[in-house]
MARTOR-841559 format. One record per residue (C-alpha): residue in one letter; y, z, x. Coordinates in steps of 0.1 Angstrom, whole numbers. Each point is the difference from the previous one (the first is absolute). Last residue first. Layout:
% residues N
+------+-------+-------+-------+
| type |     v |     w |     u |
+------+-------+-------+-------+
|    A |     Y |     Z |     X |
...
+------+-------+-------+-------+
% end
This chain:
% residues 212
+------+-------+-------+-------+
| type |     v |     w |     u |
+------+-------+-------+-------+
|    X |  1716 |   312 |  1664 |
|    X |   -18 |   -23 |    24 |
|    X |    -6 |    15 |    38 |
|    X |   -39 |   -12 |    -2 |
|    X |   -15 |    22 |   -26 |
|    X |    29 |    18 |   -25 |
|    X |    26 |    18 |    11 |
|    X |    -2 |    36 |   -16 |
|    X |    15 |     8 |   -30 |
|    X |   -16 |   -27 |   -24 |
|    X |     1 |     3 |   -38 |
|    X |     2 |   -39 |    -6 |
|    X |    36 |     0 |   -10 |
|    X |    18 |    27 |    24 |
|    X |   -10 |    35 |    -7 |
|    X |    21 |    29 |   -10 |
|    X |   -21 |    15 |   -27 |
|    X |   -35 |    -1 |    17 |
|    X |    21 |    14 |    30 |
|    X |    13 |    32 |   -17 |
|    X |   -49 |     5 |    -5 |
|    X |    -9 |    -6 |    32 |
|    X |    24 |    18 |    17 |
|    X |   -10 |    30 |   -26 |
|    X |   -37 |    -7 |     8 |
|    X |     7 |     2 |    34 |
|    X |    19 |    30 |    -2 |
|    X |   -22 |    19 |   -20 |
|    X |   -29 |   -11 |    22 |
|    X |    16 |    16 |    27 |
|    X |     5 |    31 |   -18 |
|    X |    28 |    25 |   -16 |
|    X |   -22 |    18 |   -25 |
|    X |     9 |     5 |   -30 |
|    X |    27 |    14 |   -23 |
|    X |    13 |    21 |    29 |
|    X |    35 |    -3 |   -14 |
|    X |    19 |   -11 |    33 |
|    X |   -31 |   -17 |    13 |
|    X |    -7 |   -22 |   -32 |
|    X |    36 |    -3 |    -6 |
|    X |    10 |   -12 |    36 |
|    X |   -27 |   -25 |     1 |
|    X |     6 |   -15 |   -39 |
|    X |    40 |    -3 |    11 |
|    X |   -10 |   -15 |    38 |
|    X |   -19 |   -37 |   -16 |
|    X |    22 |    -8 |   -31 |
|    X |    31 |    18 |    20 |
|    X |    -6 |   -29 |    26 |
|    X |    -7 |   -29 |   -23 |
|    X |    32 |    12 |   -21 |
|    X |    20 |    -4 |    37 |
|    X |   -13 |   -35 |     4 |
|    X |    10 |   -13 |   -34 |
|    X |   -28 |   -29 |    -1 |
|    X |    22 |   -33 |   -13 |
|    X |   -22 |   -25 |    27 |
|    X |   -31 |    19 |    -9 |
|    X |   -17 |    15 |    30 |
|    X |   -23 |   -20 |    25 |
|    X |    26 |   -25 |     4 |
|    X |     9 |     5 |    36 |
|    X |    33 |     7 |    -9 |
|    X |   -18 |    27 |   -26 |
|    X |   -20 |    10 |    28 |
|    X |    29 |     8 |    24 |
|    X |    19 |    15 |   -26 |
|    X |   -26 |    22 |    -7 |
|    X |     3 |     8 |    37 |
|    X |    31 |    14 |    -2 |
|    X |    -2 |    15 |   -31 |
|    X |   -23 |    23 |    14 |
|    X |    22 |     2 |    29 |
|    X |    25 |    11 |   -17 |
|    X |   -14 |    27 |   -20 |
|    X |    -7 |    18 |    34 |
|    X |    39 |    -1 |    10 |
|    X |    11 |    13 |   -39 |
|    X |   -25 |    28 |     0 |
|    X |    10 |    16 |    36 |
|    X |    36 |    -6 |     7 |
|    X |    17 |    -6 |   -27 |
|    X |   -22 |    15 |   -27 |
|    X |     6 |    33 |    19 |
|    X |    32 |    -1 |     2 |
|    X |    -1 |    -6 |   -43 |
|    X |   -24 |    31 |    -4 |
|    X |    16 |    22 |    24 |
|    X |    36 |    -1 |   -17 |
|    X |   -18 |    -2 |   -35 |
|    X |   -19 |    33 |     7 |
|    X |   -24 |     6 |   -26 |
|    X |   -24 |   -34 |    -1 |
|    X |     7 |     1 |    38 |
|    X |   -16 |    37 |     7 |
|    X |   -31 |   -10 |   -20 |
|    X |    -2 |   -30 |    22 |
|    X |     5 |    25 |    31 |
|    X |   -25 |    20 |   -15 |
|    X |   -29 |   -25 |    -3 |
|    X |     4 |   -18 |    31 |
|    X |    -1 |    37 |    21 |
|    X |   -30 |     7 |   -15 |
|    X |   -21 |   -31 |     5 |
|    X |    14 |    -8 |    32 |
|    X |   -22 |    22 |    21 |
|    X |   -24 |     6 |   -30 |
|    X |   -10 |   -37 |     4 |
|    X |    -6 |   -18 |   -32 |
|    X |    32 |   -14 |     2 |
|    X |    -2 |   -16 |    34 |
|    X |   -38 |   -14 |    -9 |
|    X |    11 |   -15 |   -34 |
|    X |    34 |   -17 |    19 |
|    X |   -26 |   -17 |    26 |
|    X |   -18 |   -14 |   -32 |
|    X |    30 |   -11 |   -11 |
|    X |     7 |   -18 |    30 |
|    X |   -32 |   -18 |    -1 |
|    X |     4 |    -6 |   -36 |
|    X |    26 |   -16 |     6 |
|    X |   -10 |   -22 |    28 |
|    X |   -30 |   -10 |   -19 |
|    X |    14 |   -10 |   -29 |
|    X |    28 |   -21 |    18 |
|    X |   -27 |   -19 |    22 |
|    X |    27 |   -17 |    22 |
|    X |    -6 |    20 |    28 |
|    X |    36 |    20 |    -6 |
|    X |    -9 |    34 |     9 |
|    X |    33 |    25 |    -6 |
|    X |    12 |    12 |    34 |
|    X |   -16 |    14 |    34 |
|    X |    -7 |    37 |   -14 |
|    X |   -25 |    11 |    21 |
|    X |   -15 |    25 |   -22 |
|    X |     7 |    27 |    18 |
|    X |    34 |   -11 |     7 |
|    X |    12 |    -9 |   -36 |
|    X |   -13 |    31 |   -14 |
|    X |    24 |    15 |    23 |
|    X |    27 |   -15 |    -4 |
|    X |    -4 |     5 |   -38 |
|    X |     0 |    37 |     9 |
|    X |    28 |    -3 |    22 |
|    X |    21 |   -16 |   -31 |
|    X |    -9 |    27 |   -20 |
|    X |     9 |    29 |    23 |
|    X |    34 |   -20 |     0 |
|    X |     8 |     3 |   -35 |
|    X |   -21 |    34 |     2 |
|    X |    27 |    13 |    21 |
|    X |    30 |   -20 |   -18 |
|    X |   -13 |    20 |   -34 |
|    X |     3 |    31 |    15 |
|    X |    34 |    -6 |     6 |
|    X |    33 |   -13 |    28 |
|    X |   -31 |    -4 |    27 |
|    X |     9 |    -6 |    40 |
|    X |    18 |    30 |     1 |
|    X |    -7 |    23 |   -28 |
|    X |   -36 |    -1 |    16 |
|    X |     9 |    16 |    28 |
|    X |    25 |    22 |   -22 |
|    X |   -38 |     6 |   -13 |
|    X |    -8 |    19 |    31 |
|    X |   -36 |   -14 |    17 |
|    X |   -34 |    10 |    -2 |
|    X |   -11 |   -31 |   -22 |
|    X |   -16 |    26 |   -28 |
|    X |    28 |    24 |     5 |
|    X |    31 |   -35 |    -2 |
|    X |   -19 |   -15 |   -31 |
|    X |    -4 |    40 |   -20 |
|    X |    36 |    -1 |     6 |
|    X |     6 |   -34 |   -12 |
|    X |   -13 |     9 |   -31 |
|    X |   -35 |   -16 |   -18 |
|    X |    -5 |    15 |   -38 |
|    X |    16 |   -30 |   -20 |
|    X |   -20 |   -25 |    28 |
|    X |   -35 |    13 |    -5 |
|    X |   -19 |    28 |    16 |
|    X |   -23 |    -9 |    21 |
|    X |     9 |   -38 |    -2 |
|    X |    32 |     8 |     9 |
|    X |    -6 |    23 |    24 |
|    X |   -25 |   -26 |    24 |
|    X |    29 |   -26 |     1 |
|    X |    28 |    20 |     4 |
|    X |   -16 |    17 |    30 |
|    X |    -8 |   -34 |    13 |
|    X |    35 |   -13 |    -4 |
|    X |    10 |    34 |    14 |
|    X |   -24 |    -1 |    31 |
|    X |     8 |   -38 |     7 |
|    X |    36 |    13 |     3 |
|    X |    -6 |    23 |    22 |
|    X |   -19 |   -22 |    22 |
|    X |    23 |   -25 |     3 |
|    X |    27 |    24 |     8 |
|    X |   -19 |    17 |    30 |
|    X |    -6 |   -34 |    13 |
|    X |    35 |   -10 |     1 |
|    X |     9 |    32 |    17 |
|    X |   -20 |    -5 |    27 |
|    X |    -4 |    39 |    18 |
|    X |    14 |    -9 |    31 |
|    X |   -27 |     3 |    30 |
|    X |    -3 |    31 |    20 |
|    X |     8 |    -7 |    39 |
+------+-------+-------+-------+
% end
């Protein structure tokens, strides 16, 4: 007796086949140029399938973005922002991590148009600040908060400044090519946005024997 084709299955794999179509189009060819029809051919589906789970273009790479971060997150074994008590070097530990993802032409590509496709479409830009940018800044300023509490960090440190002090120079320098994105651009960058936000007596990492 032939086994029934599982439905489920089917689905999930169609959609992971548009999401990845999506993915590898718009960094061929840019978002203004990507269609839905040249989606549906490249996934091998009919775009009423994708007309079905997907209201727009921008809803595709929406949640093409989000399985791309997934992604990342996996092969890297994503198991939440370090918090040794060594704030420098948990940064720049995950900033480093962030270097490798970027430089990668797997995510390289994709990255870049789908944050040109956000500067131009305001519906995509602000969803995607929901769910992808907005989430990641968090736990940055999660666990400055954790060393300002612990009094690594000035007491009056604005936590979300700290984080766009540290991500704003990143994103430009990979966005505009000025230089290029490193490890030891990052740790000199970390470096450098804690300098600023020190606690009295410069120290961002407990000092010898537990004592801040």
């Amino acid at each position: 007796m032939s086994k029934t084709p599982d439905a489920t299955r089917r689905s999930d794999r169609s959609r992971r086949a548009i999401l990845d179509a999506a993915l590898a189009l718009v960094g061929e060819v840019g978002y203004n140029k990507l269609t839905i029809e040249a989606i549906a051919a490249r996934a091998g589906v009919g775009k009423q399938t994708i007309y079905r789970w997907w209201p727009s273009k921008a809803a595709v790479l929406l949640d093409a973005s989000l399985a791309l971060a997934g992604d990342a997150e996996t092969e890297a074994q994503w198991t939440g922002f370090p918090d040794t008590g060594d704030l420098a070097a948990d940064l720049k530990s995950v900033l480093r991590a962030t270097v490798d993802e970027f430089n990668d032409e797997k995510y390289e590509a994709p990255a870049r148009a789908l944050t040109a496709a956000g500067a131009t479409d305001p519906e995509l830009g602000a969803r995607f600040t929901e769910l992808v940018l907005g989430p990641q800044l968090a736990l940055y300023e999660a666990r400055l908060r954790s060393a300002r509490d612990a009094g690594l960090l000035a007491p009056d440190t604005d936590l979300r400044l700290t984080v766009e002090m540290l991500l704003g120079p990143f994103t430009y320098r990979w966005l505009m090519r000025t230089a290029p994105l490193t490890h030891a651009y990052v740790d000199a960058l970390v470096d450098a946005v804690l300098r600023s936000a020190a606690a009295p007596g410069g120290r961002t990492e407990p000092a010898p024997g537990g004592v801040g």
